[in-house]
Legacy VTK file of the C-alpha trace (Angstrom):
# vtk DataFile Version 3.0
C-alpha trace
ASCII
DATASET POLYDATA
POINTS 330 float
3.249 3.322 -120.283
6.921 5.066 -119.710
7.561 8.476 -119.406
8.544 9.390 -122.546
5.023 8.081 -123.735
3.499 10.130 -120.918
4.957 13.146 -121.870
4.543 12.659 -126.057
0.814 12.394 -125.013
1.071 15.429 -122.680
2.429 17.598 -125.708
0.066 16.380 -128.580
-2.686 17.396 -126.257
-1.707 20.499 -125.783
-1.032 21.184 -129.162
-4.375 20.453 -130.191
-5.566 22.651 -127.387
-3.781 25.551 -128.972
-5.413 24.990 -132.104
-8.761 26.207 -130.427
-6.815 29.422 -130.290
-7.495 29.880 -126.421
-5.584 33.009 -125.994
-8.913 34.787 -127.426
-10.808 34.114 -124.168
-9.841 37.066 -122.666
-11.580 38.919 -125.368
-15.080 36.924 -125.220
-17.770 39.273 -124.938
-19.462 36.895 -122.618
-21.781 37.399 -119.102
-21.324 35.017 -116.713
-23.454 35.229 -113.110
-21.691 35.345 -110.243
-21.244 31.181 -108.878
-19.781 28.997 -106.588
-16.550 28.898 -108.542
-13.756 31.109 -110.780
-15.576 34.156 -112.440
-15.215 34.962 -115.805
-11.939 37.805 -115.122
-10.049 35.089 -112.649
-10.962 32.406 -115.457
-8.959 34.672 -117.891
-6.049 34.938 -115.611
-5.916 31.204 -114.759
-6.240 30.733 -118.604
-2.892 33.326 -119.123
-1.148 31.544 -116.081
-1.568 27.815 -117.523
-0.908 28.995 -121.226
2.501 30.672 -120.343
3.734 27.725 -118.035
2.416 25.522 -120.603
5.045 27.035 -123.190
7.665 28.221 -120.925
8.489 24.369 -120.735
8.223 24.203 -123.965
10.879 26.940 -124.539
13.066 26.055 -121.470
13.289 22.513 -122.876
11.823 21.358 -119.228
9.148 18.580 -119.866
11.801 16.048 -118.862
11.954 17.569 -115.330
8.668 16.182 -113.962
7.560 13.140 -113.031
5.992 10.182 -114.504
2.770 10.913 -111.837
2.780 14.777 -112.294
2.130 13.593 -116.391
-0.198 10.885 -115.706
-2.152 13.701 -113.668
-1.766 16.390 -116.060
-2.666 14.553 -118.829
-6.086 13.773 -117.308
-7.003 17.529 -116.428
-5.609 18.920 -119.326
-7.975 16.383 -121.827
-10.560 17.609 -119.521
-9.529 21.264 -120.252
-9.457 20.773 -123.820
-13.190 19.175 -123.812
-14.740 21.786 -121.477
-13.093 24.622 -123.442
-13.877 23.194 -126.958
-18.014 23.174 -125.628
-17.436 26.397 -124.282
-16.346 27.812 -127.415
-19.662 26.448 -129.494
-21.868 27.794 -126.804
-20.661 30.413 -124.579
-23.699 30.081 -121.839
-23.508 30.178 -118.133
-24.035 26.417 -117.323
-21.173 25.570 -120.016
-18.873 28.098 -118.431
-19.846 26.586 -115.052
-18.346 23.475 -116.617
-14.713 24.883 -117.792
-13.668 26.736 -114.823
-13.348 24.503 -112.411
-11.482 21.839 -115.249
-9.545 25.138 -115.828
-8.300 25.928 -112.141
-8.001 22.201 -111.842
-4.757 22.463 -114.329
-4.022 25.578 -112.702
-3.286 23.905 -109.296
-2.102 20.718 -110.711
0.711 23.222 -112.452
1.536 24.349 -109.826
1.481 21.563 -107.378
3.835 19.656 -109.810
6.508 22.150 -109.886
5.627 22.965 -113.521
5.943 26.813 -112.945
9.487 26.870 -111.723
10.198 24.903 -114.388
8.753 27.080 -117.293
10.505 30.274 -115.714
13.961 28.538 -115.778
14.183 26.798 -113.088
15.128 23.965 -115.402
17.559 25.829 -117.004
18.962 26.986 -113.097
19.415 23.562 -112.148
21.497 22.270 -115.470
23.245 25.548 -114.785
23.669 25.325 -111.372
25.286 21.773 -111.937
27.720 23.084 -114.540
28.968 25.927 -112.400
29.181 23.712 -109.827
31.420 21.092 -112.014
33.135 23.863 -113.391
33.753 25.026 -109.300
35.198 22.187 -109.016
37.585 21.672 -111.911
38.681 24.940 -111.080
39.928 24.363 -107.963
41.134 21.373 -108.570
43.423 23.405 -111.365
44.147 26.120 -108.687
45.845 23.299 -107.033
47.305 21.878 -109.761
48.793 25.445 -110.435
50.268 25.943 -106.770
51.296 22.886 -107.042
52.873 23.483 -110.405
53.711 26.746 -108.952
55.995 26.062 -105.939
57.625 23.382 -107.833
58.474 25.807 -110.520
59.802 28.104 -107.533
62.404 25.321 -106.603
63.741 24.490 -109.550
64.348 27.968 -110.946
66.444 29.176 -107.994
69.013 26.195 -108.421
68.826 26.566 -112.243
69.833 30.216 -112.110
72.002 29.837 -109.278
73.857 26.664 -111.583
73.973 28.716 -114.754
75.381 31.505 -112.807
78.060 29.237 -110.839
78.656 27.524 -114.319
79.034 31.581 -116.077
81.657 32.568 -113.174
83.524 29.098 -113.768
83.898 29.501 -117.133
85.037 32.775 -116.584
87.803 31.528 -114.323
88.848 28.718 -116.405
89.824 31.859 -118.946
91.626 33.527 -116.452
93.411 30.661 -115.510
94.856 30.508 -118.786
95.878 33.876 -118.384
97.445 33.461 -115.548
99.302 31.035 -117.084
100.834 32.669 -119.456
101.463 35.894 -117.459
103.429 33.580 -115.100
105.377 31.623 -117.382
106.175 35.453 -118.925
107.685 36.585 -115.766
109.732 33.839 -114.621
111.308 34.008 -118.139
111.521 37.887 -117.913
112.697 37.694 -114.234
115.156 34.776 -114.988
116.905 37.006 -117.588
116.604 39.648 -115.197
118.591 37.841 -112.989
121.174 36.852 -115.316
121.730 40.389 -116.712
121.963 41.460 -112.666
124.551 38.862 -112.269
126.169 40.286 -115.605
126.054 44.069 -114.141
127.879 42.966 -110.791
130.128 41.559 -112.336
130.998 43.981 -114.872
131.131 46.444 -111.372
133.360 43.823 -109.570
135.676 44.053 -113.104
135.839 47.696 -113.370
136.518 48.305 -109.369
139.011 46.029 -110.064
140.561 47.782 -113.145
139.750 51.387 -110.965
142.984 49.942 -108.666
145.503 49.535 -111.622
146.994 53.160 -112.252
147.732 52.508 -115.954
144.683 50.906 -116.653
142.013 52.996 -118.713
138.907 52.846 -117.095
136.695 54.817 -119.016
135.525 51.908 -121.535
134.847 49.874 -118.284
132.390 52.094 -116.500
130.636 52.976 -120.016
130.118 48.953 -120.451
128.536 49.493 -116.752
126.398 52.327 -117.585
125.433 50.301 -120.728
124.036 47.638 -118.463
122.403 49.264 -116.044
120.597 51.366 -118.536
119.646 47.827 -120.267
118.810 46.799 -116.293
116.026 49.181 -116.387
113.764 48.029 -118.991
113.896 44.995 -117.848
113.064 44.897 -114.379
110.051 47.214 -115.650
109.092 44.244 -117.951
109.395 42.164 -114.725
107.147 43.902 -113.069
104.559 44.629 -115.524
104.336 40.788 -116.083
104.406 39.560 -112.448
101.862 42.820 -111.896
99.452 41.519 -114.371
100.129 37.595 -113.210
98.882 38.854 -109.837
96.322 40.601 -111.052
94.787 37.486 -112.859
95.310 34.957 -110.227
93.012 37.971 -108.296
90.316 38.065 -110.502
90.585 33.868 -110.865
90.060 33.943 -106.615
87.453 36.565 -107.435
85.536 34.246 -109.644
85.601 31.121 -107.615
84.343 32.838 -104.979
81.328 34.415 -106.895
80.551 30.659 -108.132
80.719 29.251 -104.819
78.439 31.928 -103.868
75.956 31.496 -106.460
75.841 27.838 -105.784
74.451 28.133 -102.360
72.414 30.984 -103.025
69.084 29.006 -102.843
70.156 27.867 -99.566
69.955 31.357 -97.946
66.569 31.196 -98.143
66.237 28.347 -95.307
68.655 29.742 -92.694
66.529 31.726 -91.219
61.952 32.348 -90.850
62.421 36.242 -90.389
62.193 38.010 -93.504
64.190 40.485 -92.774
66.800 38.578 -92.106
66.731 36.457 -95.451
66.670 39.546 -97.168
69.560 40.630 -95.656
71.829 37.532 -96.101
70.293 36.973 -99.859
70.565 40.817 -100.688
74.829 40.483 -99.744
74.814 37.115 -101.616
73.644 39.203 -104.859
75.672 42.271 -103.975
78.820 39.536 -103.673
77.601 37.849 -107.046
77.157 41.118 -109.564
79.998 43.259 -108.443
82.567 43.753 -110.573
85.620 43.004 -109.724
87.432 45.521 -111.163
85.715 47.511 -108.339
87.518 45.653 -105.506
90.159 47.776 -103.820
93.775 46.389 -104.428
97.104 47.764 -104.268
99.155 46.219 -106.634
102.720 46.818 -107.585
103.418 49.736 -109.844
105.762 49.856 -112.151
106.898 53.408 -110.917
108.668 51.347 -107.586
110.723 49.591 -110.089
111.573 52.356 -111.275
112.063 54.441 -108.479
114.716 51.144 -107.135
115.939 51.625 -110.343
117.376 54.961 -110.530
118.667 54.282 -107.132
120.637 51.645 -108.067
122.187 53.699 -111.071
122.805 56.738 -108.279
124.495 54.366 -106.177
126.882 53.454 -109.175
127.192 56.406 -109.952
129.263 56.948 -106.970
131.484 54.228 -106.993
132.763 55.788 -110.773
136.083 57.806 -110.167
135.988 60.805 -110.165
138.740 62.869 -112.552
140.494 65.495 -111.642
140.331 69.215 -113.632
144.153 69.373 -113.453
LINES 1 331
330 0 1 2 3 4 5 6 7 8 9 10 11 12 13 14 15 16 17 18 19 20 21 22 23 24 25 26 27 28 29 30 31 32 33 34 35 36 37 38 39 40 41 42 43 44 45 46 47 48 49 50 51 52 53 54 55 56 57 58 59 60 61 62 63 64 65 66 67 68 69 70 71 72 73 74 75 76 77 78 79 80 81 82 83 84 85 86 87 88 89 90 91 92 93 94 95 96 97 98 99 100 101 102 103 104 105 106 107 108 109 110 111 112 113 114 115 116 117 118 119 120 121 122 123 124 125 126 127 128 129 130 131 132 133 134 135 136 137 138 139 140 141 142 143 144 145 146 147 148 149 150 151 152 153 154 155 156 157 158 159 160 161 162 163 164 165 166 167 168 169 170 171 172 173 174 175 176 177 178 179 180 181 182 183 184 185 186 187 188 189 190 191 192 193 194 195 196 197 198 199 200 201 202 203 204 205 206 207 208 209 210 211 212 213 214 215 216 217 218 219 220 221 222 223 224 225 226 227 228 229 230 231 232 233 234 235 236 237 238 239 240 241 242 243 244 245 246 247 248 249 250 251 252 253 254 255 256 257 258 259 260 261 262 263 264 265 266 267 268 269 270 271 272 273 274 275 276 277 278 279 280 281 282 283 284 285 286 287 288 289 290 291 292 293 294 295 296 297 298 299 300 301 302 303 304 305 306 307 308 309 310 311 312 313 314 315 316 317 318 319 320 321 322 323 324 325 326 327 328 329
């Protein structure tokens, strides 16, 4: 007979047992003599003790948990239970009573012996429980690891992503400048060319109107005003010069400025393995950043200003100024 027989047995007994309606034993009013065996008050608290483990493995879903023997044993006491109980119940005398209690402590210790009363107070339920925790225990280390894992690998990609999409931000940024630069430069060689020929123009028309200042008949006035034409023109221009080349230098600054922030921002996530001591790392990944997000408007230069152009400006026009005759008041 399997198990599952065992135990179908097991629970149509007992279900007949409860239809004797044995929970009114404890209110019998019955006199039993003292004997060698349970009296009547440790016969109701044997009968409490097998009824509640009876149906706490009912409710705890636990009849599965013993063994083929423990049923095969129960089985046989607990038949014997229900036929000593079911007499007892027609004729409540001493010798009938004699009869039950030792059937009834018999369950009692076979309950117990078995494991049955763990089992009804949830030690069923413990164990299945006990076995998911532990599973879930398990899969959750196993996803702690998983998200270390996960974790550090995260760790060393983001650092070169950030560090590329800065290097590629700063890049882009200098490719602008470049063309910039460009154009700044192509501005001032043309500005600087022209400035060159309307120099050559003004020396010459100096060279002319010395020349003229050495004929005594020759009017020299419309001469030197053609001079002081030219210089004023002069001025402008070398301004314009120096604006342009000014701002050309000031580009090709900012373009240096840029590659050097990308080239920076590329080995950024290298810092981190040049040195163990904290400290230290902090210090050489704190003056990467500092290098990285300053602007670079905020770098100290001294460029050209346009004021020494004009400063060499207006001494060039003093020093013609004194190589014009001067007249006479007679």
């Amino acid at each position: 007979m399997s198990k599952q027989t065992r135990i179908n047995r097991c629970k149509a007994l007992y279900e007949q047992f409860l239809t004797l309606n044995p929970r009114e034993f404890e209110t019998w009013p019955i006199a039993i003599a003292d004997f060698d065996g349970l009296s009547f008050d440790e016969s109701k608290k044997s009968m409490r003790f097998i009824l509640d483990t009876m149906d706490g493995l009912t409710a705890n879903d636990a009849w599965d948990d013993l063994s083929w023997h423990a049923y095969n044993s129960i089985e046989n006491v607990l038949q014997a239970v229900y036929n000593s109980y079911a007499a007892l119940k027609s004729s409540r005398d001493q010798s009938t009573f004699q009869n039950f209690a030792p059937q009834l402590d018999s369950l009692a210790y076979h309950l117990r012996m078995f494991g049955a009363t763990s089992l009804a107070l949830g030690g069923a339920t413990l164990e299945r429980t006990s076995a998911a925790v532990t599973s879930e225990l398990e899969r959750l280390t196993q996803a702690r690891v998983e998200v270390e894992r996960l974790r550090d690998e995260v760790k060393t990609l983001i650092a070169p992503a950030v560090a590329g999409s800065l290097s590629e931000a700063f890049t882009a940024r200098k490719s602008v400048l470049l063309a910039g630069r460009i154009v700044w430069g192509v501005l001032a060689l043309l500005v600087g060319g022209y400035c060159v020929h309307a120099t050559y123009g003004f020396a010459s028309a100096v060279g002319d109107a010395l020349i003229a200042a050495k004929q005594p008949t020759a009017s020299t006035d419309v001469m030197w005003a053609s001079v002081l034409l030219r210089s004023v023109v002069l001025l402008p221009l070398y301004a314009a010069f120096g604006f342009s080349f000014s701002q050309y230098k000031k580009e090709r600054d900012f373009e240096e400025e840029y590659a050097h922030k990308a080239a920076v921002a590329t080995s950024l996530p290298n810092y981190g393995d040049l040195t163990r001591e904290p400290a230290v790392r902090d210090q050489i990944v704190t003056g990467a950043t500092n290098v990285i997000f300053s602007a670079p408007t905020t770098r100290r230069a001294d460029p050209e200003r346009s004021d020494k152009v004009i400063g060499s400006m207006k001494e060039l026009l003093d020093s013609v100024g004194k190589l014009l005759p001067k007249r006479s008041d007679g």
